[in-house]
C-alpha positions in Angstrom: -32.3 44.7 -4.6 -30.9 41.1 -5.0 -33.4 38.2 -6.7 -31.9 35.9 -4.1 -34.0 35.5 -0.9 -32.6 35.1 2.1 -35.1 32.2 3.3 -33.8 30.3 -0.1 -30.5 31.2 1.0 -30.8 30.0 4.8 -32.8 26.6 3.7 -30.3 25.8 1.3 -27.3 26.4 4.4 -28.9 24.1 5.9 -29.2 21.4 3.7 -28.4 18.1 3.7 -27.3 18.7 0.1 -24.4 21.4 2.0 -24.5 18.9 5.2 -23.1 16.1 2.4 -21.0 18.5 0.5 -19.1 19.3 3.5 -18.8 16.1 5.0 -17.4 15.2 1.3 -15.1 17.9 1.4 -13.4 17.4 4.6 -13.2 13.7 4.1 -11.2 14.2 0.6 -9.1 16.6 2.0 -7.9 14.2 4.9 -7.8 11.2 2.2 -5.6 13.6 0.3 -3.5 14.2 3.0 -2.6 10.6 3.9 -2.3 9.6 0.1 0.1 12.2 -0.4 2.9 10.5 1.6 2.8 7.8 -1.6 2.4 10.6 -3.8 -0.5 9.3 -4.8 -4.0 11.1 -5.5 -7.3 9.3 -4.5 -8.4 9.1 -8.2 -4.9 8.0 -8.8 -5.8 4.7 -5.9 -8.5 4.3 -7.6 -7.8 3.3 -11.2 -4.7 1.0 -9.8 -7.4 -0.5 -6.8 -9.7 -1.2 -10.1 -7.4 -2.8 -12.2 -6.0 -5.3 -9.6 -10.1 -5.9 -8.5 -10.6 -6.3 -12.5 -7.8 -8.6 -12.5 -8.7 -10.9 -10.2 -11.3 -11.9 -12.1 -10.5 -11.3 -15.8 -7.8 -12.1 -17.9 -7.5 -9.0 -20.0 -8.1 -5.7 -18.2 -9.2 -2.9 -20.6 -9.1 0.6 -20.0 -12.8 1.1 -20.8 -13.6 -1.8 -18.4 -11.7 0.5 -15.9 -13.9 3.8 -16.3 -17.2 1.9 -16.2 -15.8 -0.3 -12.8 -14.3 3.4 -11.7 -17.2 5.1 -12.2 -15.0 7.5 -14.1 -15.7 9.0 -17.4 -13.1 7.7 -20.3 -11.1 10.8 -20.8 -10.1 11.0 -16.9 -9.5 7.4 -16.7 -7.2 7.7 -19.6 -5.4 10.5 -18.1 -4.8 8.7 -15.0 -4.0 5.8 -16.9 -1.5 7.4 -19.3 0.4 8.8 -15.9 0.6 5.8 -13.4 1.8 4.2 -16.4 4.5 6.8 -16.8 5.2 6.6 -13.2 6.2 2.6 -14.3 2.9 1.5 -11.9 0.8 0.3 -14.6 1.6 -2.0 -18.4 -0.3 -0.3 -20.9 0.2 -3.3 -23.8 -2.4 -3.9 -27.4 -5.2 -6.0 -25.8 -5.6 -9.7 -27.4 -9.0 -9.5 -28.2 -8.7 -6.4 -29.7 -5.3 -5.1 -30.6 -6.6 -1.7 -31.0 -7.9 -1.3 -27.2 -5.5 -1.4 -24.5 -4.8 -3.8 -22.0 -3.9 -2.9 -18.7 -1.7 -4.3 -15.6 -0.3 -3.4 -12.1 3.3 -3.4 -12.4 5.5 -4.8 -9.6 5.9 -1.6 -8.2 2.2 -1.0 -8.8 1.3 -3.7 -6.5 3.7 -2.3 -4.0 2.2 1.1 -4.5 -1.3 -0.2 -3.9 -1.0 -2.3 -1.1 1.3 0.9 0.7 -2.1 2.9 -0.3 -4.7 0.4 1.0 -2.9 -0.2 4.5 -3.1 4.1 5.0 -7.1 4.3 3.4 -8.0 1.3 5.8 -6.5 2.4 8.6 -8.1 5.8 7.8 -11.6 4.0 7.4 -11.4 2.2 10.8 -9.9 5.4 12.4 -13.5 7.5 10.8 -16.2 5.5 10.2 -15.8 3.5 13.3 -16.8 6.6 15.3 -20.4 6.2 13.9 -23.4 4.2 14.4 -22.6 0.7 13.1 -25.7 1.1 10.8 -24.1 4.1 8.9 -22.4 1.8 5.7 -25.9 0.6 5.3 -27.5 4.0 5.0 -24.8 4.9 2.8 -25.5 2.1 0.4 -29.6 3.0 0.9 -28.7 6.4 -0.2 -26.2 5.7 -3.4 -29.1 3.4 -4.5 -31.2 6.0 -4.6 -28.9 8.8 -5.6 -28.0 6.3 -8.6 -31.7 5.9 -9.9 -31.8 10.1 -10.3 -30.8 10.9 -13.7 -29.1 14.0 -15.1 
């Protein structure tokens, strides 16, 4: 006979923990969809959204500065990192406070790239969220606070 119970099994279907997963899921998948036309990925918007938010109010853009403002860990930003600037989107150059880290820029074309990618998430935004109660971005916020003060 199995250890799980079907009541756990039912209650947890039910869940707003399943309820948020799925709403997740379907969302990322339709973000992915419309960021593939860029040929782009959504972590991929991300890190180049991040550095040119960074940059508007820094002078030197660091890739660490870019996890922590990502909320991605290091090793993921770097990969990300190391491709876009393969792809000639971001300058990966010695940083001038500290020649060691590195020091990060939209390219021309990254800027292009990133502006392409915010007109499609926008319009995807408006074309989702707008079909909701107005109040919704609030609760959203309401529940990242709280969801940020769990630890793991």
């Amino acid at each position: 006979m199995s250890p799980v119970k079907t009541a756990s099994l039912s209650r947890y279907m039910d869940s707003t923990n399943q309820k948020f997963f799925n709403l997740y899921t379907d969302w990322f998948r339709q973000m992915k969809y419309r960021l593939r036309e860029l040929d782009l990925t959504h972590p991929q918007f991300q890190i180049l959204a991040t550095v040119h938010g960074l940059s508007l109010q820094n002078t030197e853009i660091t890739q660490i500065m870019v996890a922590k403002a990502a909320d991605v860990d290091a090793m993921t930003a770097s990969a990300i990192i190391t491709k876009l600037s393969r792809e000639d989107l971001l300058d990966r150059y010695p940083g001038k406070k500290n020649p060691r880290s590195k020091a990060l820029s939209l390219t021309q074309a990254g800027e292009e790239k990133l502006q392409q990618a915010l007109d499609i998430v926008n319009q995807f935004d408006q074309d989702l969220w707008s079909q909701f109660d107005a109040s919704l971005p609030e609760s959203i916020d309401q529940a990242q606070a709280v969801v940020k003060t769990h630890h793991y």
